[in-house]
Each structure stands twice: as C-alpha cells, then as structure tokens.
Backbone of each chain as ProteinMPNN parsed JSONL, in Angstrom:
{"seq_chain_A": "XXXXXXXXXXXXXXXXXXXXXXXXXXXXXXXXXXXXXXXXXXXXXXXXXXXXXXXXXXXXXXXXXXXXXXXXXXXXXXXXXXXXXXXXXXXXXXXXXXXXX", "coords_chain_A": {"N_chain_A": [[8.747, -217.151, -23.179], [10.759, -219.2, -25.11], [13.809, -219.68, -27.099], [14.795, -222.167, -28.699], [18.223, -222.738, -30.729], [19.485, -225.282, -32.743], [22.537, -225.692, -34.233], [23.303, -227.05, -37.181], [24.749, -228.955, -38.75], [25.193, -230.473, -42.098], [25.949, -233.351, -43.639], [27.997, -233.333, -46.567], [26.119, -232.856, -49.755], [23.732, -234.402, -48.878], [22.187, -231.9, -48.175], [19.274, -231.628, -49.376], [17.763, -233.854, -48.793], [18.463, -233.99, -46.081], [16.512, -231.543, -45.733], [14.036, -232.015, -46.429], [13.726, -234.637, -44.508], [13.591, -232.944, -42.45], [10.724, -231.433, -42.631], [8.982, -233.909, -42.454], [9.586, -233.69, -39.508], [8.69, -231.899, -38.657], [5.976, -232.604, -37.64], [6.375, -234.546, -35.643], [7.557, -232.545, -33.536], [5.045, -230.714, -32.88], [3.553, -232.358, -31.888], [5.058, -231.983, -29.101], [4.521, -231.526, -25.732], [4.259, -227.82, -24.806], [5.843, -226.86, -27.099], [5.88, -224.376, -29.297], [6.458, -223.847, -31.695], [7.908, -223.482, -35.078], [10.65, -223.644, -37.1], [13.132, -224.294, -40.203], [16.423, -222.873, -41.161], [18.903, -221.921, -43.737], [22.436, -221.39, -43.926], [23.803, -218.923, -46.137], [26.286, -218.09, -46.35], [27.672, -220.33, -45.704], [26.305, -223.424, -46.851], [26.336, -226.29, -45.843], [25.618, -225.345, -43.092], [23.296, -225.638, -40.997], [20.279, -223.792, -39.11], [18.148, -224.887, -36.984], [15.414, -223.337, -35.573], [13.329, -223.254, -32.804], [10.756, -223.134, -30.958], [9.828, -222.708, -27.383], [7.506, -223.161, -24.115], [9.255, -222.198, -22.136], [12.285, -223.281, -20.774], [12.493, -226.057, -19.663], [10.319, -227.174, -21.054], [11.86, -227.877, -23.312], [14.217, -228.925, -22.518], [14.286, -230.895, -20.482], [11.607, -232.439, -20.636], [10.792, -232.694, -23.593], [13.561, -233.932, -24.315], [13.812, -236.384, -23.045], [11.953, -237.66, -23.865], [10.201, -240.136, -25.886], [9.309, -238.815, -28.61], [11.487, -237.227, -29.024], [13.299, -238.964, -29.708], [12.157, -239.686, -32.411], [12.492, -237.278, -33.64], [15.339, -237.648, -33.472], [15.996, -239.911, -35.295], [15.191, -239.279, -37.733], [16.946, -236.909, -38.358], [19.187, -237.524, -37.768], [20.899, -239.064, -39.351], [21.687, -237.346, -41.222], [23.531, -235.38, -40.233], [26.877, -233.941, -39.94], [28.236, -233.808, -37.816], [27.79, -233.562, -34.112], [25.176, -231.696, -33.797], [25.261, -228.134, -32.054], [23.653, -225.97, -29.57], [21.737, -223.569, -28.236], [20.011, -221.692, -26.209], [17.545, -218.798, -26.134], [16.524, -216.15, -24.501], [13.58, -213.266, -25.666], [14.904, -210.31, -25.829], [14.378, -207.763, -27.199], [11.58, -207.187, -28.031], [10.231, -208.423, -31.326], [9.693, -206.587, -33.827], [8.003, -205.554, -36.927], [8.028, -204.636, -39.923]], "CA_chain_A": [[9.029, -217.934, -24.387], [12.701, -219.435, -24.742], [14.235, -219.7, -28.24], [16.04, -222.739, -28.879], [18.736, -222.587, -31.38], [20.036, -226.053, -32.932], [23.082, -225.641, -35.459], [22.998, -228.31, -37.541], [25.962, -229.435, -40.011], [24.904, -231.533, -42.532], [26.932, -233.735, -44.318], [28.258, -232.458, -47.844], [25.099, -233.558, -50.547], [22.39, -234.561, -48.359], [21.045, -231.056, -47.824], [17.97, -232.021, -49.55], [17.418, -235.01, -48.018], [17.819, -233.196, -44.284], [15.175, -230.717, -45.067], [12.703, -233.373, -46.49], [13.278, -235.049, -42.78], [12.867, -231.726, -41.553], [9.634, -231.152, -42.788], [8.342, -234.716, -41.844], [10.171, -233.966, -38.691], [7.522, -230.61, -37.967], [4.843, -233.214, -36.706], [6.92, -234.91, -34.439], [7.524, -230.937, -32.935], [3.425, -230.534, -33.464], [3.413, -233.519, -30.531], [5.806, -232.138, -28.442], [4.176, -230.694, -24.801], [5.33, -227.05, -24.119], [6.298, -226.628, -28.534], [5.313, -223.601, -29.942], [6.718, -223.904, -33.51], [9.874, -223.836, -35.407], [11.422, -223.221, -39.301], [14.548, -224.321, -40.262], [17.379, -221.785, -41.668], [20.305, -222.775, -44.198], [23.39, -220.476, -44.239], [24.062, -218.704, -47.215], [27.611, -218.111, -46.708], [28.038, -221.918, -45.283], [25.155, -224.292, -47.227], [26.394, -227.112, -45.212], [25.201, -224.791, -42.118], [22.005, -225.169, -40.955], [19.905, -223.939, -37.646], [16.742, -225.13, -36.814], [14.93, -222.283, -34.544], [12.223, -223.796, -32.089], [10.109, -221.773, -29.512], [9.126, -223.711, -26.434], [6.985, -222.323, -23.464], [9.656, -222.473, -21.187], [13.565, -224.246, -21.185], [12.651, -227.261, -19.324], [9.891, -228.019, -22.001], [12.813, -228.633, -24.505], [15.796, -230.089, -22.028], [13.668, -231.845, -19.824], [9.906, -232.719, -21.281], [11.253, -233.234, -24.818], [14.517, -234.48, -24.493], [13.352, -237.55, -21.953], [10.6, -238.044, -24.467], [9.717, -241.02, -26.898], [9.283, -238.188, -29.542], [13.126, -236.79, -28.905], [14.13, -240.549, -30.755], [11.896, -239.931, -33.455], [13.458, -236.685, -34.185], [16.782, -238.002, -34.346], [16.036, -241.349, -36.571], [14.535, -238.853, -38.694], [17.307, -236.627, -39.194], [20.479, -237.973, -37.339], [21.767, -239.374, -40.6], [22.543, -236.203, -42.476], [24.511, -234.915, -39.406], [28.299, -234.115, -40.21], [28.833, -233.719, -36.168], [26.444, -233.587, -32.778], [24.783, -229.923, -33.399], [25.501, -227.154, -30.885], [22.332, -226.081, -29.512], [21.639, -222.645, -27.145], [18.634, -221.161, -25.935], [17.762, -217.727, -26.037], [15.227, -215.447, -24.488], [13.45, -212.667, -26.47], [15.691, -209.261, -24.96], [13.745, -206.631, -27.612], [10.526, -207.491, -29.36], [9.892, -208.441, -32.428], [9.334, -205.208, -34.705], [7.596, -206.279, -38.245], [7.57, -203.349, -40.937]], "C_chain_A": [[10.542, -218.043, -24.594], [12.531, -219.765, -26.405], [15.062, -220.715, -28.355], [16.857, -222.712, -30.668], [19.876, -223.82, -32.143], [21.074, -225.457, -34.235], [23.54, -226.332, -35.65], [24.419, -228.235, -38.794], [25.656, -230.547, -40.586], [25.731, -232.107, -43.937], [26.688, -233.576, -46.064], [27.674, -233.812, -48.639], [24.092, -233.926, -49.99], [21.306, -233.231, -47.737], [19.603, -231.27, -48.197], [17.016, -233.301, -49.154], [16.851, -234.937, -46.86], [16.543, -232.474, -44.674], [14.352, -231.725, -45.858], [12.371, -233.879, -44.889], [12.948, -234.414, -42.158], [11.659, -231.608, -41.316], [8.798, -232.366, -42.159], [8.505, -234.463, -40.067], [8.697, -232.695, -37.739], [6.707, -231.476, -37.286], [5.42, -233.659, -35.603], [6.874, -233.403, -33.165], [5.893, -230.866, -32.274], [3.034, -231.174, -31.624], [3.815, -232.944, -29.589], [5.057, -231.14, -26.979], [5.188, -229.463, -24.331], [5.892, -226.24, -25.731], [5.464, -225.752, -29.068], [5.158, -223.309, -31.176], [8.189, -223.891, -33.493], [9.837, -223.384, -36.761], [12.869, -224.062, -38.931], [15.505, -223.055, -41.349], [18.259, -222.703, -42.389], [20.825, -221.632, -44.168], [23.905, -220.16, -45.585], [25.228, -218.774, -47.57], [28.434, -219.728, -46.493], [26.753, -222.68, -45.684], [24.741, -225.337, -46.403], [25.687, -226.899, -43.464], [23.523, -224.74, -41.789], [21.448, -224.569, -39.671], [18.5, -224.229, -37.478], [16.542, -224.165, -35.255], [13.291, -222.933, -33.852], [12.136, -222.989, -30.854], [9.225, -222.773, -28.886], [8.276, -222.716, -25.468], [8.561, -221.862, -22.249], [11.069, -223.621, -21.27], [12.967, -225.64, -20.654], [11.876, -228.289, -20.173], [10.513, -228.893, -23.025], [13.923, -229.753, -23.651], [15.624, -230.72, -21.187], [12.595, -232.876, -20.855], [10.246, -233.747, -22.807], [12.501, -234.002, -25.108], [14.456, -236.058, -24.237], [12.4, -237.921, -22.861], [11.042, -239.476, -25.61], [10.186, -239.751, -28.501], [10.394, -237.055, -29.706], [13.705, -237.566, -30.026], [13.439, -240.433, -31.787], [12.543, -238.438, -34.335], [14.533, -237.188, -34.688], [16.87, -239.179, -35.05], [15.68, -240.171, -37.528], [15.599, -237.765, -39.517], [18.848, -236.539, -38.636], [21.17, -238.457, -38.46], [22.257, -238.674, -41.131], [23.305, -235.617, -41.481], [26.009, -235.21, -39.619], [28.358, -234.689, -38.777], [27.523, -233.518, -35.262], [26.313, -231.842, -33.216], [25.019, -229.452, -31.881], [24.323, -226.46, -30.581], [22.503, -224.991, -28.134], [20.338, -222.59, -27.485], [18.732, -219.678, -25.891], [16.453, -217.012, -25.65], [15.11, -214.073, -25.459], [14.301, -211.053, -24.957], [15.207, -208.159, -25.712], [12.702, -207.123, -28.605], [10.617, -207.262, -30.331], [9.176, -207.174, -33.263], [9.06, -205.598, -36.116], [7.846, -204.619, -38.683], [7.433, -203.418, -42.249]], "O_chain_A": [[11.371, -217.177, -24.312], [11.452, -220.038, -26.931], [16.236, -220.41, -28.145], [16.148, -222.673, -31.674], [21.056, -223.474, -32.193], [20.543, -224.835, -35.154], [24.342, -226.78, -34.831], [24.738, -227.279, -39.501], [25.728, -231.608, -39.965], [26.026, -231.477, -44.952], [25.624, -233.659, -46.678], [28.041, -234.985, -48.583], [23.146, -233.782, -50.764], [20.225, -233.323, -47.156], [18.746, -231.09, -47.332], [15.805, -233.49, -49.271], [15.76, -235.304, -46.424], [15.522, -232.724, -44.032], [14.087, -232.487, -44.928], [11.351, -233.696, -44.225], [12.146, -234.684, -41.264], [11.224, -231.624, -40.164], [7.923, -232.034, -41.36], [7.659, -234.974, -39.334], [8.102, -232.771, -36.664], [6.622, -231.163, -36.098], [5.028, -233.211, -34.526], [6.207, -233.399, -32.131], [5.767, -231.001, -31.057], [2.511, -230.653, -30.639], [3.019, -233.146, -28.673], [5.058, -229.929, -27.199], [6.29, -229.588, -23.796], [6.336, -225.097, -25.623], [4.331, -226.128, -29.364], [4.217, -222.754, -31.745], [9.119, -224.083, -32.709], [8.917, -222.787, -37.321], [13.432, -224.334, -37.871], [14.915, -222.498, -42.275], [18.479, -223.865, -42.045], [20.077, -220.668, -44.328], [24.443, -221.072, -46.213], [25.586, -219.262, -48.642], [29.483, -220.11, -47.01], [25.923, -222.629, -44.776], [23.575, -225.588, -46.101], [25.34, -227.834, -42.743], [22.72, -223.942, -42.272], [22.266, -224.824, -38.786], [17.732, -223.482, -38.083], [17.211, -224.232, -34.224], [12.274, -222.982, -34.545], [12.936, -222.445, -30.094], [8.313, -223.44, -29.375], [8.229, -221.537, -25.815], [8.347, -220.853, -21.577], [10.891, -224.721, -21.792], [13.038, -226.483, -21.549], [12.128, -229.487, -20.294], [10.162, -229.976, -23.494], [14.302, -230.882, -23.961], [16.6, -231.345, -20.772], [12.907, -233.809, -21.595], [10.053, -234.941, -23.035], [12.519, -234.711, -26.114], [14.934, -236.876, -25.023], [11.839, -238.907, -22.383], [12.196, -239.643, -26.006], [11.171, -239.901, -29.225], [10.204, -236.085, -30.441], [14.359, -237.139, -30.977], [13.951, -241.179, -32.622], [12.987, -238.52, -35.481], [14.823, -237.269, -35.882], [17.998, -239.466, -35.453], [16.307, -240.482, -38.54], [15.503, -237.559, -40.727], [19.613, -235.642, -38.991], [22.352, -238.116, -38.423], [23.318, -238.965, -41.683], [24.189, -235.058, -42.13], [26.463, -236.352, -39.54], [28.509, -235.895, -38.579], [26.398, -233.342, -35.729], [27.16, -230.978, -32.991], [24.984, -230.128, -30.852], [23.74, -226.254, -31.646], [23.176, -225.319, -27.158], [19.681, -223.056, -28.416], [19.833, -219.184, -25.646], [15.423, -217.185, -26.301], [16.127, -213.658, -26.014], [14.191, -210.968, -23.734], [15.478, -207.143, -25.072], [12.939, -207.406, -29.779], [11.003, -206.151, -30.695], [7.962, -207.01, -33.136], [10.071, -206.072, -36.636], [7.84, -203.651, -37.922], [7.096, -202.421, -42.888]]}, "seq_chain_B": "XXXXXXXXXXXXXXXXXXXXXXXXXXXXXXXXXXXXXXXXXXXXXXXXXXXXXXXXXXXXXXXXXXXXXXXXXXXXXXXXXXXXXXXXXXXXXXXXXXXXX", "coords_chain_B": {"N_chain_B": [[13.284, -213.55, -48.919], [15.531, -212.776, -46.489], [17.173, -213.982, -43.585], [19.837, -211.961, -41.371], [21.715, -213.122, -39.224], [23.519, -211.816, -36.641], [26.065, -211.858, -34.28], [26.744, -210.956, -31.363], [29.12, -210.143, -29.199], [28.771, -208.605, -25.614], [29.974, -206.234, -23.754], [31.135, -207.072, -20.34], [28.232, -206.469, -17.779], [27.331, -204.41, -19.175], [24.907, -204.645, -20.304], [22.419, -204.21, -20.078], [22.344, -201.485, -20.925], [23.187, -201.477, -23.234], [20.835, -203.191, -24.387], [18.861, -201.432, -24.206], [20.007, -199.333, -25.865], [19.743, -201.047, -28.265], [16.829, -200.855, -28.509], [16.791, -198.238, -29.268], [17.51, -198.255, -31.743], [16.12, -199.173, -33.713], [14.356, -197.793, -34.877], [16.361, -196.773, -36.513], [16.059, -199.185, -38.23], [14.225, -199.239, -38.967], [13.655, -197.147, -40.888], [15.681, -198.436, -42.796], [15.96, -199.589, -46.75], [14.393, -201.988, -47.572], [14.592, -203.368, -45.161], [12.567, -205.513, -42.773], [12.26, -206.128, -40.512], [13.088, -206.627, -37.229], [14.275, -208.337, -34.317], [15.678, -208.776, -31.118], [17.559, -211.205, -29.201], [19.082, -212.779, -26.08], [21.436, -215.081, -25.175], [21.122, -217.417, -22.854], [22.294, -219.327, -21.785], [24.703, -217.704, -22.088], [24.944, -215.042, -21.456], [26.267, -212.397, -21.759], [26.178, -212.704, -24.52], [24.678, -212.289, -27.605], [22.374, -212.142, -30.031], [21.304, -210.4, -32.57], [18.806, -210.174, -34.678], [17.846, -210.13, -37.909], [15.313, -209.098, -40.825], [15.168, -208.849, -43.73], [14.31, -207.854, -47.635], [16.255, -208.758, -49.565], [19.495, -210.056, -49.528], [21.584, -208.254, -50.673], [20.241, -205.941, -50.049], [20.936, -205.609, -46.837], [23.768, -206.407, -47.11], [24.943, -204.203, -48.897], [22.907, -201.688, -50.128], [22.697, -201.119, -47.447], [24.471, -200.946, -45.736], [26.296, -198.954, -46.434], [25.015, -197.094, -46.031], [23.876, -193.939, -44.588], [22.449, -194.895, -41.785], [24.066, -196.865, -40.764], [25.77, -196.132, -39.779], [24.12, -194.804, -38.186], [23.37, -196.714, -36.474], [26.163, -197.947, -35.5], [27.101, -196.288, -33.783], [25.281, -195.836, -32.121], [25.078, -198.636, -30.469], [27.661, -199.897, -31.287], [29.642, -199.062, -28.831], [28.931, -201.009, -27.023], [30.083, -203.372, -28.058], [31.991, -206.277, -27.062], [34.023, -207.739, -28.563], [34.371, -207.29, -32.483], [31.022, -207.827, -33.81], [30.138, -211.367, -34.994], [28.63, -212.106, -38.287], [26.0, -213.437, -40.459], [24.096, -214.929, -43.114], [21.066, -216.335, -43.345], [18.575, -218.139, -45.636], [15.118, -219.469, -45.928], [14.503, -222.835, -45.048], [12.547, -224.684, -44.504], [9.492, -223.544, -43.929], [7.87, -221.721, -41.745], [6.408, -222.827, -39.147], [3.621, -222.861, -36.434], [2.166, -223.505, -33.654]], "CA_chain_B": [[13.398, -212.968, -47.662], [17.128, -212.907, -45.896], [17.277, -212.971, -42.251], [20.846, -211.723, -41.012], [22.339, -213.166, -37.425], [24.464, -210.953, -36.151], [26.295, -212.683, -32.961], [27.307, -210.335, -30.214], [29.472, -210.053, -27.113], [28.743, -207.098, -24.63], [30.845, -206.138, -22.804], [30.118, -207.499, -18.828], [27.872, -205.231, -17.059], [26.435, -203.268, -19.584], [23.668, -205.561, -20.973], [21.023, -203.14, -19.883], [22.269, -200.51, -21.616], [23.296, -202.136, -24.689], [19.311, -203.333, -24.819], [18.145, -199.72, -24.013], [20.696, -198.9, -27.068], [18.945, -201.577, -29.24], [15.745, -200.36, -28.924], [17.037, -197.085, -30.194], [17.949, -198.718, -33.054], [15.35, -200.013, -33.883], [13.757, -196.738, -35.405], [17.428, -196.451, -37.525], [16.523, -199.9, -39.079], [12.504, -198.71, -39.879], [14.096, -196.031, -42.146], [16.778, -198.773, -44.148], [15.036, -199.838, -47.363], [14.107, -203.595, -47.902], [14.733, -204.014, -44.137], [11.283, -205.999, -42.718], [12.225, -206.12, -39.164], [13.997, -206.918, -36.338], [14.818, -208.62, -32.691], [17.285, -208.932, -30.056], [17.559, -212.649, -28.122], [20.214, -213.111, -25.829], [21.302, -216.272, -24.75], [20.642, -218.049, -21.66], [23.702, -220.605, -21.446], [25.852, -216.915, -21.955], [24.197, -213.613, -21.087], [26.849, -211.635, -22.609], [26.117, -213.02, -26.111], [23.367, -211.511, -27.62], [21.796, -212.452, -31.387], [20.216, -209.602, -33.384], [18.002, -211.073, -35.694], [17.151, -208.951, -38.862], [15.105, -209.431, -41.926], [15.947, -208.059, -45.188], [13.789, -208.402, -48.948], [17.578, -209.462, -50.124], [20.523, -210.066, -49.207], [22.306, -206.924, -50.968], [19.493, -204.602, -49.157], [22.243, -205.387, -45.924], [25.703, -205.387, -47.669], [25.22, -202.889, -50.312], [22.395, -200.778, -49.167], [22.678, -200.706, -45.207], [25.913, -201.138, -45.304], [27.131, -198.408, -47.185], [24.305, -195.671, -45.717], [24.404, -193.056, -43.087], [21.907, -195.474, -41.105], [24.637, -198.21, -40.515], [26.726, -195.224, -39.254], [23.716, -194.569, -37.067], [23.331, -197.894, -35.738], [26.802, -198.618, -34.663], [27.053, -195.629, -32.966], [24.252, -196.143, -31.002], [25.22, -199.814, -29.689], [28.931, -200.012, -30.758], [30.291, -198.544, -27.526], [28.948, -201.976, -25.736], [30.46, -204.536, -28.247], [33.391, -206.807, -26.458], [34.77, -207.284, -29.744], [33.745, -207.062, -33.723], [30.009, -209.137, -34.156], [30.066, -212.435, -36.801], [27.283, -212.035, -39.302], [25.613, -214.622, -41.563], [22.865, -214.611, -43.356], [20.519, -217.282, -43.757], [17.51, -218.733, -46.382], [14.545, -220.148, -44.923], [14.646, -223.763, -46.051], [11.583, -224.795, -43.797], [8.911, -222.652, -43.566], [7.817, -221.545, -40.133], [5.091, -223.775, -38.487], [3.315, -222.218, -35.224], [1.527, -224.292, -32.947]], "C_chain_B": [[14.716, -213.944, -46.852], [16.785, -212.422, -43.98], [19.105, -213.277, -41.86], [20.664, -211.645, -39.242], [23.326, -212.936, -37.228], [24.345, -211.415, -34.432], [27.155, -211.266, -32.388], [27.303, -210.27, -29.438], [28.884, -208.522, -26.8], [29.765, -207.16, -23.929], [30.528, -206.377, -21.129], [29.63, -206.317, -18.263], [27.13, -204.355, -17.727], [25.409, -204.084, -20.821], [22.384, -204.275, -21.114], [21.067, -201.885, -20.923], [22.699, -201.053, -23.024], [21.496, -202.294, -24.841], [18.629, -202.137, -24.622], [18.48, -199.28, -25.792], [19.9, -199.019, -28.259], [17.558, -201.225, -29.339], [15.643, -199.192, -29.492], [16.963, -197.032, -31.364], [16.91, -199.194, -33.75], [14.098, -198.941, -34.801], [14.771, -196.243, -36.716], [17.171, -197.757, -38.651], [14.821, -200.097, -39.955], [12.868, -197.903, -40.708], [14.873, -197.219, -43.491], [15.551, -199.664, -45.445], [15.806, -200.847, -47.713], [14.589, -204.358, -45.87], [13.208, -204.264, -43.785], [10.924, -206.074, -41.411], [12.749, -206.734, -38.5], [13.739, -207.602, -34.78], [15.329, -208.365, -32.047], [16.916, -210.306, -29.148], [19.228, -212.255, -27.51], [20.011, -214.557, -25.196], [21.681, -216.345, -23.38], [21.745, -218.92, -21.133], [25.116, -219.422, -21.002], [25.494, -215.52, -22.025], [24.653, -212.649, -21.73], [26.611, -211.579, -24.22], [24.528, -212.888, -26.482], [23.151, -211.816, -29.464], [20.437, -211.006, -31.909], [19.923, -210.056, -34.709], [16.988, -210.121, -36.578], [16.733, -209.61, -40.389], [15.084, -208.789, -43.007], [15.248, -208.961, -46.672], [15.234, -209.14, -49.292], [18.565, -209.474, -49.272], [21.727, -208.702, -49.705], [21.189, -205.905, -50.16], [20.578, -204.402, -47.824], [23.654, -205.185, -46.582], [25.869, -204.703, -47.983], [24.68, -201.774, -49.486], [22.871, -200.027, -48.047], [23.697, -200.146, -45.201], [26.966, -199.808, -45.719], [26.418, -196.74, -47.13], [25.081, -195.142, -44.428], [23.868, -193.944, -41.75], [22.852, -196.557, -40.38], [25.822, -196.812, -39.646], [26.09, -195.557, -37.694], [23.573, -196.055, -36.037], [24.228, -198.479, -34.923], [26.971, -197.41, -33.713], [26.122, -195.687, -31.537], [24.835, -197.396, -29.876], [26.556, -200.545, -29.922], [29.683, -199.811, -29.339], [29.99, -199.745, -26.154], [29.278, -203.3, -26.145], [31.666, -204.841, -27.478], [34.183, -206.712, -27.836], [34.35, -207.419, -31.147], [32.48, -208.555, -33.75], [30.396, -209.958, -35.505], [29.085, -212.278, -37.282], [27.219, -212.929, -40.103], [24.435, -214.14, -41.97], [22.231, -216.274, -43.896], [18.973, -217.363, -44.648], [17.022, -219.253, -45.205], [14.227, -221.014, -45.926], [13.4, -224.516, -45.368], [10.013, -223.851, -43.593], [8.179, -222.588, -41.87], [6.476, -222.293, -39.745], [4.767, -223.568, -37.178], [2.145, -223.19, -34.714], [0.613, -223.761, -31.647]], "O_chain_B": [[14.853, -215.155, -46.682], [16.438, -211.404, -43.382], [19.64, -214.379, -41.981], [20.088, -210.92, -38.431], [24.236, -213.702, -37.546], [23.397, -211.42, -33.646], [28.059, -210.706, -33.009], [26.363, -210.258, -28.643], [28.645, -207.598, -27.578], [30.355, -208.174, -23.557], [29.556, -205.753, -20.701], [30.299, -205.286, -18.185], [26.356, -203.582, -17.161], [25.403, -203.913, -22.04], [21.766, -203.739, -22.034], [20.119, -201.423, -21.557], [21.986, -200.6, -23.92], [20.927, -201.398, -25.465], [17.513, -202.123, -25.141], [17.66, -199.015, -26.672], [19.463, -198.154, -29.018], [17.096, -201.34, -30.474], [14.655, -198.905, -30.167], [16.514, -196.119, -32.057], [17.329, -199.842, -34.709], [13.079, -199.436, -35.284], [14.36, -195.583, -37.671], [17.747, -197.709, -39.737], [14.427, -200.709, -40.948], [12.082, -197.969, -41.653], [14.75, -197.043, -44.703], [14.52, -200.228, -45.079], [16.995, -200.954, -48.011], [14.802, -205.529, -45.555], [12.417, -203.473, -44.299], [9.762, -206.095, -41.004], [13.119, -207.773, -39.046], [12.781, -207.128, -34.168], [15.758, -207.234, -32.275], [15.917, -210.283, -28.429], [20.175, -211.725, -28.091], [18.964, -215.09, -24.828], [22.407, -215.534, -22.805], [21.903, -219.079, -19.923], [26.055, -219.645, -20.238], [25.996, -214.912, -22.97], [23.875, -211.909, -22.331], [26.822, -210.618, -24.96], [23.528, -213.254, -25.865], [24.18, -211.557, -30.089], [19.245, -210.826, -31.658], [20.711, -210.258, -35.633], [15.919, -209.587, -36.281], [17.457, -210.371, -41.031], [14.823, -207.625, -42.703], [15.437, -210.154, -46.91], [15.141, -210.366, -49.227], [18.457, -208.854, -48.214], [22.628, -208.357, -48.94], [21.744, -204.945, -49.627], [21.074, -203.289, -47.651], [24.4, -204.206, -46.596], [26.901, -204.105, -47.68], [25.252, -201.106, -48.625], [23.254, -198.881, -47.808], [23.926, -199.02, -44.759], [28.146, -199.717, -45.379], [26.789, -195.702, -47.677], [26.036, -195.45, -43.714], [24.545, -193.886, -40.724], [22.375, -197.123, -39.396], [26.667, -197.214, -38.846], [26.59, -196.045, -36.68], [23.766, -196.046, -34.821], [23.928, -199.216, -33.983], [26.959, -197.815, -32.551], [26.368, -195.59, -30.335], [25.001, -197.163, -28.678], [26.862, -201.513, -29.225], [30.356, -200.762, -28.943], [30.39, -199.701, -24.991], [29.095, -204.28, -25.424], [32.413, -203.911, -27.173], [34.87, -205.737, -28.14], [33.327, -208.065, -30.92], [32.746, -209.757, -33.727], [30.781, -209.544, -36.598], [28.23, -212.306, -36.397], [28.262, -213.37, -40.586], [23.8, -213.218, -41.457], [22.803, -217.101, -44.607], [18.151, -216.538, -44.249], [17.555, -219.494, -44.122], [13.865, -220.742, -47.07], [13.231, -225.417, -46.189], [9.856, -223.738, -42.378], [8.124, -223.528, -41.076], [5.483, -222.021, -40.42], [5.609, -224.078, -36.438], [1.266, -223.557, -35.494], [-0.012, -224.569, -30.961]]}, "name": "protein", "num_of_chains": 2, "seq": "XXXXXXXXXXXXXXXXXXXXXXXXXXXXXXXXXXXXXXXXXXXXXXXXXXXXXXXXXXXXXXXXXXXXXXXXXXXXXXXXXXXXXXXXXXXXXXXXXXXXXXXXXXXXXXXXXXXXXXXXXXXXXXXXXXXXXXXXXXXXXXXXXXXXXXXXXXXXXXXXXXXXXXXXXXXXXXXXXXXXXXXXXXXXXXXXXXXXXXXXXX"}
C-alpha cells in the first residue's frame, strides 16, 4: 500500500469552496482502479495549507493508471480553481504500522 | 482529533535502525495522555525523509502535555541520535473525513 501525499495551497478565501470540491471530488477517487481511500487535512498553523492523503494499491495505480485517466481531468476541473500554485505531491510507504489506542 | 506530521531526515545509512528505534517508541507514546496513535511512512521519491504521523484528542495534549513530560524526553532519546537535522512539525484538522474503498 503506497501513501500518496498531495499538498495543496489554496488560494486565500476559497478554503470552503476547495473542500466542498473535495468532497464531490471523493467519487471521482471511488472510480479510480487501484484507490483505496483518502481524507483531506487543513494545517492549523498554515489554513491556506492543505494535504490531501490517498492510499493506492501500488505507485503506478496513482502515476500511471490515474494520472493517464479520464477521471485525473475531472479531479482537477473540480478543484484546480482554488489552487494558489501546482501542489507538491510524494508518496510514501507504510515503514511502522499503524498503532490505534 | 489533531494529527501531528512530524517531517524527518535520517541520517544516510541508518534507516533501519532509526525504524527499529521507532517502534520502541511507540510504547513511550501508549503511555502520553490524549495521544490515539501513531505511524511511521517514509517516502519513496527520498528514503531518508521519513513522516511520523501522530494523533492527539487536542492539539495542547502535544505542545503542553507531551511536550513538557518525561515521555518526550523518552522519545527523543530513543530516535534522536538518527535525526540529520531538527524535524518540522505541523499539525493538521481533518477537513474531509476519511472515505475507504
């Protein structure tokens, strides 16, 4: 399971706007072959900061499969507008399980 | 519910033991109160850089609390000795809720 990690800058006043698109934006995800889920995060100390956290099976599902996809472009109509700048975007594998308590 | 991303280098070479470290830790952050639980991802684009991903009832349960126990002693002790140089910390809201597929 790969972790992708979009951080999103969204331009100053439309935070509520982005996560509205966000949320419409989950189905598009829902579609996506290889998409395990997602949330989005806002930064407390930076508002304007956001990261959207998505768990694929596998990297190429996201930077191949999904990127090349039809349902890549409906992501970004959906929430390319509130973007200050192009998000910065890593992947990350899990390196110590998840511990709930 | 606060989750705190804490971005850290390793130092090259000692990944392994840094993640040995973190699982140590990982019994120092079942004792801190209002902590909910924890990760470790590292990333894939930069091996050295490593995201510990912690959840916290508040946001003062880490600054105040943690921050100011013997536990935060124990913690860097444990996995200080393999930072490159001081981790950035944020803390983020979840402005999405998590959607699993």
């Amino acid at each position: 399971m790969i972790i992708e990690v979009a951080s999103i800058k969204v331009t100053a006043g439309d935070e509520a706007r982005f996560e509205a698109a966000f949320r419409e934006a989950v189905d598009v995800f829902r579609q996506a072959k290889g998409c395990k889920g997602l949330h989005l995060q806002q930064c407390i100390e930076a508002p304007e900061l956001y990261q959207a956290i998505i768990r694929w099976e596998t990297l190429e599902a996201h930077t191949v499969d999904f990127r090349e996809s039809e349902l890549f472009q409906q992501w970004r109509s959906l929430v390319g507008p509130f973007f200050a700048e192009p998000p910065s975007v890593h992947h990350f594998r899990i390196a110590v399980e998840r511990a709930d308590f």
